[in-house]
Residue frames as a rotation matrix with the C-alpha (Angstrom) as fourth column:
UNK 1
0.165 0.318 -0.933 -1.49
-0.762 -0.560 -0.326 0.46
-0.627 0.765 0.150 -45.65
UNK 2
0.050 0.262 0.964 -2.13
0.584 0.775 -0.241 -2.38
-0.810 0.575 -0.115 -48.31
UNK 3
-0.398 -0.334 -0.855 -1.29
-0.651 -0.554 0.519 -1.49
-0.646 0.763 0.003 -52.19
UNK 4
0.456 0.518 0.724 -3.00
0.038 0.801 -0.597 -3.51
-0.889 0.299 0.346 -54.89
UNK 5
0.660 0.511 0.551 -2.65
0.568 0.141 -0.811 -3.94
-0.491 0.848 -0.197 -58.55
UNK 6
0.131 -0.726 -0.675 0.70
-0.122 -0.687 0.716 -2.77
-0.984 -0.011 -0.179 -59.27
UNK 7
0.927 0.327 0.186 1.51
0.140 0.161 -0.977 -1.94
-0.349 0.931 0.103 -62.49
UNK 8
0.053 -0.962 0.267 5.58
0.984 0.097 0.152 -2.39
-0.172 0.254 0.952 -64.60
UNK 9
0.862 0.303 -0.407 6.67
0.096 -0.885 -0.456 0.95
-0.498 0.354 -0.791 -65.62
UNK 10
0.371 -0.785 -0.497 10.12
-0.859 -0.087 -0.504 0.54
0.353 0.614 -0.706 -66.03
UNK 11
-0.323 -0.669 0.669 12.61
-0.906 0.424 -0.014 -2.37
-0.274 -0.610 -0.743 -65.07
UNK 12
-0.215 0.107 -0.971 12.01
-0.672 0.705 0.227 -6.49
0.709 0.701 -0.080 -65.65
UNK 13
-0.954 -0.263 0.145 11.68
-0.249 0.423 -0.871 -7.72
0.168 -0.867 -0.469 -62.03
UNK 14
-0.459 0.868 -0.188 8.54
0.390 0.387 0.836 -9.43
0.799 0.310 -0.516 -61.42
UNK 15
-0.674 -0.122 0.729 6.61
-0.392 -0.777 -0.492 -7.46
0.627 -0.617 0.476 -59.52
UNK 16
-0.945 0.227 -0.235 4.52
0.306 0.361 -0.881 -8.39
-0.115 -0.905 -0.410 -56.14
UNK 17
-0.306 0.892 0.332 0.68
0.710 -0.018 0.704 -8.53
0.634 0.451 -0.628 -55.84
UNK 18
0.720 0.672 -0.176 1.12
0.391 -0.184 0.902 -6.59
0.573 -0.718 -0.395 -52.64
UNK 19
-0.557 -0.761 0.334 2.96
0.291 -0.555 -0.779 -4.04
0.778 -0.337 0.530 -51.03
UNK 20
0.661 0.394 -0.639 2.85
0.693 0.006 0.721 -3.19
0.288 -0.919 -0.269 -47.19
UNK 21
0.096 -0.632 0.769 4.27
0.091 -0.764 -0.639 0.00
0.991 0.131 -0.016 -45.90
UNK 22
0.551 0.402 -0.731 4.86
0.714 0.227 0.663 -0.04
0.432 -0.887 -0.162 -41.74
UNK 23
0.355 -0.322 0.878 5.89
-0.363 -0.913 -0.188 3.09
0.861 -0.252 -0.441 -39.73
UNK 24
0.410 -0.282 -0.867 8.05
0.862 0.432 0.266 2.47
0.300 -0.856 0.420 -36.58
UNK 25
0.904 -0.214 -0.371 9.56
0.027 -0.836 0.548 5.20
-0.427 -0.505 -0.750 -34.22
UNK 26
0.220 -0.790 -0.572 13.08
-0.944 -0.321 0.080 4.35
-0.246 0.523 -0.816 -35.77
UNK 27
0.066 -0.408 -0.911 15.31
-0.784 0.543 -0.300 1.79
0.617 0.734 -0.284 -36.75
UNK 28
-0.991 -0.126 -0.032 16.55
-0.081 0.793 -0.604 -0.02
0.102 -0.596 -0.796 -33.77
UNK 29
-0.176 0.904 0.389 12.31
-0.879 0.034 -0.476 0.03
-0.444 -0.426 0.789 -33.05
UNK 30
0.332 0.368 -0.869 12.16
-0.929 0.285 -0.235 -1.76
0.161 0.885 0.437 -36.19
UNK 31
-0.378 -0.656 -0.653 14.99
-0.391 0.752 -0.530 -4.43
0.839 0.055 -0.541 -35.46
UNK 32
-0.916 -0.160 0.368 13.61
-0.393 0.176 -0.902 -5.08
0.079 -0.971 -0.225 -32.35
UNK 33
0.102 0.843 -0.528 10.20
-0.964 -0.047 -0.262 -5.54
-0.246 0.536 0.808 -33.76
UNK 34
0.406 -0.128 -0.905 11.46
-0.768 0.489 -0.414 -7.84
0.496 0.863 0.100 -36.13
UNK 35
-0.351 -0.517 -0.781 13.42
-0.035 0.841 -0.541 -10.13
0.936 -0.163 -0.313 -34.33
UNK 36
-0.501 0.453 0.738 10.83
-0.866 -0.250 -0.434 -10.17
-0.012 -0.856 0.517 -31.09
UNK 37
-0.945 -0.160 0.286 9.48
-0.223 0.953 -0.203 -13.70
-0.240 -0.256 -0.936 -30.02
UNK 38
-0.183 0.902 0.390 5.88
0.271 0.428 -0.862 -12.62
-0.945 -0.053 -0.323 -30.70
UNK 39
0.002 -0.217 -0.976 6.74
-0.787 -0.603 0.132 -11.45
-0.617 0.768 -0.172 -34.33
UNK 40
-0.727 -0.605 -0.324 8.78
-0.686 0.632 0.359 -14.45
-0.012 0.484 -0.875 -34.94
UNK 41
-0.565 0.755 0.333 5.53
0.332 0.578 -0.745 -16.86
-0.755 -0.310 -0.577 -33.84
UNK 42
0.592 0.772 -0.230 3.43
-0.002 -0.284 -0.959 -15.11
-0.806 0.568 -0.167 -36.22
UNK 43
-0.195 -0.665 -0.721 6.35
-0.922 -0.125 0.366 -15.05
-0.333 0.736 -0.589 -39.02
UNK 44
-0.976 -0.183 0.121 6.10
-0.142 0.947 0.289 -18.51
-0.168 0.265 -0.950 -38.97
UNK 45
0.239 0.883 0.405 2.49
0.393 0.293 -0.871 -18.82
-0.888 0.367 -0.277 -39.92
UNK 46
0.401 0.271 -0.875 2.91
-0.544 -0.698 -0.465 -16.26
-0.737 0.663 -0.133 -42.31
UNK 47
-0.311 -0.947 0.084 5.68
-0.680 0.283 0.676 -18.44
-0.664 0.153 -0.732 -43.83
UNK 48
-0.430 0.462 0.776 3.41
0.222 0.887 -0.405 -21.17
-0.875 -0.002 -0.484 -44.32
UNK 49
-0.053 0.574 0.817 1.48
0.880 0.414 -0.234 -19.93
-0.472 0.706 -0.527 -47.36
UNK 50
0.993 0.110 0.030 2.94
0.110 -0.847 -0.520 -16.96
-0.031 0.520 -0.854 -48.16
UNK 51
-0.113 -0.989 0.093 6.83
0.984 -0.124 -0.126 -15.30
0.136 0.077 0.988 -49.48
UNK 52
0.969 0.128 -0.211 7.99
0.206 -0.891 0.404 -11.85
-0.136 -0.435 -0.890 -48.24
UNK 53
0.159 -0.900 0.406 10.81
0.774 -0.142 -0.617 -9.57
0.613 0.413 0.674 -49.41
UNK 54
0.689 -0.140 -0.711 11.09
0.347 -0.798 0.493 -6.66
-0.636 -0.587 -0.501 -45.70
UNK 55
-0.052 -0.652 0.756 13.23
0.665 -0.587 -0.461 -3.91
0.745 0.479 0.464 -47.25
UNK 56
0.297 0.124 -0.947 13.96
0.891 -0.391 0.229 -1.50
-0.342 -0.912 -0.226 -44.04
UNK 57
0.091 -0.070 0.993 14.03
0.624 -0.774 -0.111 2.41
0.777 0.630 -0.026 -45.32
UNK 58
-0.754 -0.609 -0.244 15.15
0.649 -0.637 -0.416 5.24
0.098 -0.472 0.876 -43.14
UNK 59
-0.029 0.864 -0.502 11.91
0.143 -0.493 -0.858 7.52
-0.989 -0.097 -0.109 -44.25
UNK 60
-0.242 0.364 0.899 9.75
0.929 0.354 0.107 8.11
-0.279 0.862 -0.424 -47.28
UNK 61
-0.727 0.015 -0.687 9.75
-0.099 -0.992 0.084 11.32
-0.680 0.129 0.722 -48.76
């Protein structure tokens, strides 16, 4: 899921052009994910011309 055009409502943080929401089965799925050799290969492109803030969330109500 991809988010566009975000807009301030409250608060002073600068806000991102782009928000990314990903579902995993749980947490440890997630950590494991994340710190997996074919992740980390593709992290490092991503690196290259882009910045990323991962925020890991129990569930979204």
């Amino acid at each position: 899921m991809r988010g566009g055009n975000p807009e301030a409502m409250e608060g002073e943080n600068v806000l991102p052009d782009a928000a990314f929401i990903i579902e995993f089965p749980d947490r440890i799925f997630a950590r494991d994910f994340w710190a997996s050799k074919e992740f980390q290969e593709l992290a490092v492109l991503r690196r290259t011309g882009s910045t990323l803030n991962a925020i890991l969330v129990d569930k979204l109500t």
